[in-house]
C-alpha positions as CSV (number, residue, x, y, z in Angstrom):
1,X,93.0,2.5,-19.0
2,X,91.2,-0.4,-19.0
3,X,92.6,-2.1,-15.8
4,X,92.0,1.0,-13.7
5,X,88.2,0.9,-15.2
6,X,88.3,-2.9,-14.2
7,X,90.2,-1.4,-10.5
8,X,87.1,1.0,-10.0
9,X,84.3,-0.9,-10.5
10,X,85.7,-3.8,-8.6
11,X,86.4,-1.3,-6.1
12,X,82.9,0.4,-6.4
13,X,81.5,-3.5,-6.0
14,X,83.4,-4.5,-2.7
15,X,82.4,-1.2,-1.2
16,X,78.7,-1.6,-2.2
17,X,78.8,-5.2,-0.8
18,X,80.3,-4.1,2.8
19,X,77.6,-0.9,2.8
20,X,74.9,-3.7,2.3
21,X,76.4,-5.2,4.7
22,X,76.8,-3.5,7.5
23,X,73.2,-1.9,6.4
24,X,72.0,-5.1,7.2
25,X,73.5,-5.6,10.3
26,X,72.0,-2.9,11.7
27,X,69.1,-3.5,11.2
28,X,66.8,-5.5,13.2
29,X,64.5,-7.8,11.0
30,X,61.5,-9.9,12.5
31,X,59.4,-12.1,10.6
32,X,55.9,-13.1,10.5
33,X,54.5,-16.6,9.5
34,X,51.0,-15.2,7.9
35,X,50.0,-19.0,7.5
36,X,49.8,-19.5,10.9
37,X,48.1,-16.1,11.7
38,X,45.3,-17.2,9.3
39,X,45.1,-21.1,10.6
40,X,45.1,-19.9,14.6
41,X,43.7,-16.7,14.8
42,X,40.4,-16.8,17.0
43,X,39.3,-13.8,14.7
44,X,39.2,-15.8,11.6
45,X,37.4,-18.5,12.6
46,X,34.9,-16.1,14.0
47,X,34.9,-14.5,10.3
48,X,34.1,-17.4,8.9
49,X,30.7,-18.2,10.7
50,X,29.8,-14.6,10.5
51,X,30.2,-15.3,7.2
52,X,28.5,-18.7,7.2
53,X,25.9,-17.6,9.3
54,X,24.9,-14.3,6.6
55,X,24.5,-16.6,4.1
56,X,23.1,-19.6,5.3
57,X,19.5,-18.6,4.3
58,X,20.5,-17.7,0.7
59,X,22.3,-21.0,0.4
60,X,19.2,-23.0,1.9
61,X,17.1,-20.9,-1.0
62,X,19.9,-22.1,-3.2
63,X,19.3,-25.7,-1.9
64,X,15.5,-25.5,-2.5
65,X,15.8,-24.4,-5.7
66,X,17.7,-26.8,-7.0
67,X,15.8,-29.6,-5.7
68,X,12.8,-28.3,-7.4
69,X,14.6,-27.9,-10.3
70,X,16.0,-31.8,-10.5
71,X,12.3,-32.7,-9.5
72,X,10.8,-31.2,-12.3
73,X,13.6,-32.4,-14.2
74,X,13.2,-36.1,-13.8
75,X,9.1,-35.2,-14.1
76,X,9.8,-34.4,-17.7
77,X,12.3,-37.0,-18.5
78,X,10.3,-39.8,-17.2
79,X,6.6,-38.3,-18.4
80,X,7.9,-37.0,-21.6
81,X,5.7,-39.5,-23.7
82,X,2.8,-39.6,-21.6
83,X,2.0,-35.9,-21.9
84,X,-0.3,-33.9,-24.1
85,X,2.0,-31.6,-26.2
86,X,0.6,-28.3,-24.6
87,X,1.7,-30.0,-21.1
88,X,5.0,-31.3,-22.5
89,X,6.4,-27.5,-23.7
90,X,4.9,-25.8,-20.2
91,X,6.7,-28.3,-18.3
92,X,9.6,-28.1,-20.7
93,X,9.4,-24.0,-20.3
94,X,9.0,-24.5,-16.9
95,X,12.1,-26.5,-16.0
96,X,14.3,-24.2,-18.4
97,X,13.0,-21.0,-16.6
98,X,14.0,-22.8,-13.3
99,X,17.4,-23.7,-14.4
100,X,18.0,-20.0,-15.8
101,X,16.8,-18.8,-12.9
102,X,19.0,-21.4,-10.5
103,X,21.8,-20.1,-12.2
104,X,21.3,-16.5,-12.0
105,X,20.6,-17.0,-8.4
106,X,23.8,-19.5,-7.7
107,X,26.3,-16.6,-9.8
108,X,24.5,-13.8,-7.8
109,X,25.6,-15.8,-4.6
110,X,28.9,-16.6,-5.5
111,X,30.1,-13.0,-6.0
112,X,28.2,-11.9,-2.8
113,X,30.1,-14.3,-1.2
114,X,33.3,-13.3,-2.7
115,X,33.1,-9.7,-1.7
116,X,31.8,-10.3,1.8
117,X,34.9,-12.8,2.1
118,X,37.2,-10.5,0.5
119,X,35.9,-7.5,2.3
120,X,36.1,-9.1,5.7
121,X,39.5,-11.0,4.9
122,X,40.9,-7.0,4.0
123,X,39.4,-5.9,7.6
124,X,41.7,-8.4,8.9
125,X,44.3,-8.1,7.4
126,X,44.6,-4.1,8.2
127,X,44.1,-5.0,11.8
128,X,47.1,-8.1,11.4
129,X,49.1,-5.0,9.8
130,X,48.4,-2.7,13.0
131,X,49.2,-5.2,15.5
132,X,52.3,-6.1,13.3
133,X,53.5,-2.3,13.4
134,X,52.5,-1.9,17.6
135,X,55.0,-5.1,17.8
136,X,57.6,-4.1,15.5
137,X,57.7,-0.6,17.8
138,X,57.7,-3.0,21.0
139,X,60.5,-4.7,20.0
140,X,62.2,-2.4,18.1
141,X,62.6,-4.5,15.0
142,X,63.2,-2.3,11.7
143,X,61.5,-4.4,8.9
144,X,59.2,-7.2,9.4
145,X,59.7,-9.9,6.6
146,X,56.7,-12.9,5.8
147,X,58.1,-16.1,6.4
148,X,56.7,-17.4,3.1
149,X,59.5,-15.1,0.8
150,X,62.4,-16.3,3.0
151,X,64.9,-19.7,2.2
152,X,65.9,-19.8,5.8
153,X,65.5,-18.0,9.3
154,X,66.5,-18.0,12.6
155,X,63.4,-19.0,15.0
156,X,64.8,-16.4,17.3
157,X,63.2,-13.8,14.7
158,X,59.4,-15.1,14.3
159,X,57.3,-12.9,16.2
160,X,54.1,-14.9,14.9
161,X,53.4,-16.0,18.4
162,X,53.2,-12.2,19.8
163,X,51.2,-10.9,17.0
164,X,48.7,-13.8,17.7
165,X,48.9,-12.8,21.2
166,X,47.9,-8.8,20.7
167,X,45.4,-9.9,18.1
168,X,43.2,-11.7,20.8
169,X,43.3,-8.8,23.2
């Protein structure tokens, strides 16, 4: 009884393996090097100075800020002893209103940045995915596979170079 159990699944085994096999083999598979989407793609350098350019002003602000900040700063540090007591907590109160407020401001810009980044990067990505799917149809390929989860492929199968090529249209 238990060699025929051992027969079976053995049997079950090699007859999974050749269905995965020949599954495989009928399938065409093309893959897509998103690395090199992101690095040559005309649309994400134009992302990023959109990007660069809607913040710019902000981050100037940002700049300003700060200066003013490491100017008052130093004022207090070098004219601590010199000051009347009254003068020395305003400036003190000053400088640590500045700070809290340089803070608040850099945070505030950070996570605007973030989500303008992330919400633009998503835009692109969705249009990378439509492309991707017009050139799988093309070329009827089956399942389209990023280069980054694979050990080894044929260059035969990249079809990075015709994405890139529809995306600039």
């Amino acid at each position: 009884m238990k060699k025929f159990l051992k027969l079976s699944g053995l049997f079950a085994a090699l007859l999974l393996l050749f269905n995965v096999q020949a599954f495989a083999a009928a399938m065409n598979v093309g893959v897509l090097d998103m690395h090199e989407i992101m690095s040559k793609s005309k649309q994400v350098e134009e992302m990023r100075n959109n990007l660069q350019k809607q913040f710019k002003p902000r981050e100037d602000k940002l700049v300003s800020a700060r200066d003013s900040f490491q100017k008052d700063a130093e004022k207090l540090e070098k004219e601590k002893t010199v000051l009347s007591k009254a003068d020395l907590e305003k400036l003190k109160k000053k400088v640590m209103d500045q700070q809290r407020d340089l803070q608040e401001k850099q945070m505030s810009f950070q996570q605007d940045v973030m989500k303008a980044q992330n919400e633009a990067l998503k835009n692109f990505i969705d249009k990378v995915k439509d492309v991707v799917k017009d050139v799988a149809k093309d070329e009827k390929i089956d399942i389209v596979l990023t280069k980054d989860t694979i050990a080894y492929v044929d260059d035969s199968l990249d079809i990075t170079s015709k994405v890139l090529k529809k995306l600039e249209k």
